[in-house]
C-alpha positions in Angstrom: -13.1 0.7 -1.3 -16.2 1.1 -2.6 -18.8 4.4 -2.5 -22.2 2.2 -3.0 -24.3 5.4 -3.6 -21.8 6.6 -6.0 -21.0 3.6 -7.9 -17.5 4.6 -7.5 -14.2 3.0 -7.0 -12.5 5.3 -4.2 -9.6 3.6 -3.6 -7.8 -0.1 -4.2 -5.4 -2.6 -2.2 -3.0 -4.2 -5.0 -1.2 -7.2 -4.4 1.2 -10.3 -5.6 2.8 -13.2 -4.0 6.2 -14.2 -5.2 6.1 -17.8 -3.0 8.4 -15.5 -0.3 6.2 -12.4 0.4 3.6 -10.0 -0.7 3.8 -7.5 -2.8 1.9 -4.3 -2.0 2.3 -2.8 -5.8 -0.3 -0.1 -5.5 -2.3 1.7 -2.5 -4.0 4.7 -3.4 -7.3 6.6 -2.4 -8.9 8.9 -5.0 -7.9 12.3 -4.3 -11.5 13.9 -3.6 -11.4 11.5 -1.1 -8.1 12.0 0.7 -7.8 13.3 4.2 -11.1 11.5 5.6 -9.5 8.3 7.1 -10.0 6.1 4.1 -6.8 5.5 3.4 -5.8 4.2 7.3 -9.1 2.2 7.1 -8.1 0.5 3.3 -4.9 0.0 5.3 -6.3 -2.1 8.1 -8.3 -3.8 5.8 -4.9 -4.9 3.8 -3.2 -5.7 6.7 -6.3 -8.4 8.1 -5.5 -9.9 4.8 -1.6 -9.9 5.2 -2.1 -11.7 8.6 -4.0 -14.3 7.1 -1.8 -15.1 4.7 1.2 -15.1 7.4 3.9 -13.7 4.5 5.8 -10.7 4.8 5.2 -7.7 2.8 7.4 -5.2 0.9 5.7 -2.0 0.1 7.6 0.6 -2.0 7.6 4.2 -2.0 8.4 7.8 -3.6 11.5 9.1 -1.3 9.3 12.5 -1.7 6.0 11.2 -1.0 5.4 11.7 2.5 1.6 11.7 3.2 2.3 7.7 1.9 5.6 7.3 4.1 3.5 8.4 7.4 0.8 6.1 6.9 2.7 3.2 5.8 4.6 3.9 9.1 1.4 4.1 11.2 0.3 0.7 9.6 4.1 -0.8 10.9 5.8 -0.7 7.9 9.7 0.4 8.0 12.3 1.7 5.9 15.8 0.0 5.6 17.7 2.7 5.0 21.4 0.2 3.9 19.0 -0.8 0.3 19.6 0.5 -2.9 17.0 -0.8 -5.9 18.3 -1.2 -8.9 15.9 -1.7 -12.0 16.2 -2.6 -16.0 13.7 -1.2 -18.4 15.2 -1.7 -21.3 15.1 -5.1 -21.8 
């Protein structure tokens, strides 16, 4: 999302494609511009471009970060509650 009188980024949409589903790595909304819908309507906008695409989409989140949680909710996105992720960073 794009503030064309500002020149300013606002708030991005990141995905990847693994050949099985989508990715959606990072979601945010600049924090001045929290709260004023922007964040359902980026949403939307993501999810038109899911549909097209016709893959699934794994989105993950902070345990602790609600605000994210209830949109990604209100956009149809659900938690399975039986996973545990297990990472390697020292590679």
């Amino acid at each position: 999302m794009i503030d064309i009188r500002e020149k300013l980024l606002m708030g991005s949409s990141w995905m990847t494609l693994d050949g099985r589903r989508l990715y959606l790595h990072h979601f945010c909304i600049l924090p001045d511009y929290q709260g004023q819908g922007l964040g359902k309507m980026l949403g939307y906008a993501s999810l038109e471009f899911i549909k097209n695409t016709g893959y699934q989409t794994k989105v993950e989140v902070h345990k602790e970060n609600i605000p994210a949680k209830k949109l990604y909710e209100k956009l149809g996105f659900f938690s399975y509650t039986n996973y545990d992720i297990y990472m390697k960073r020292d590679v």
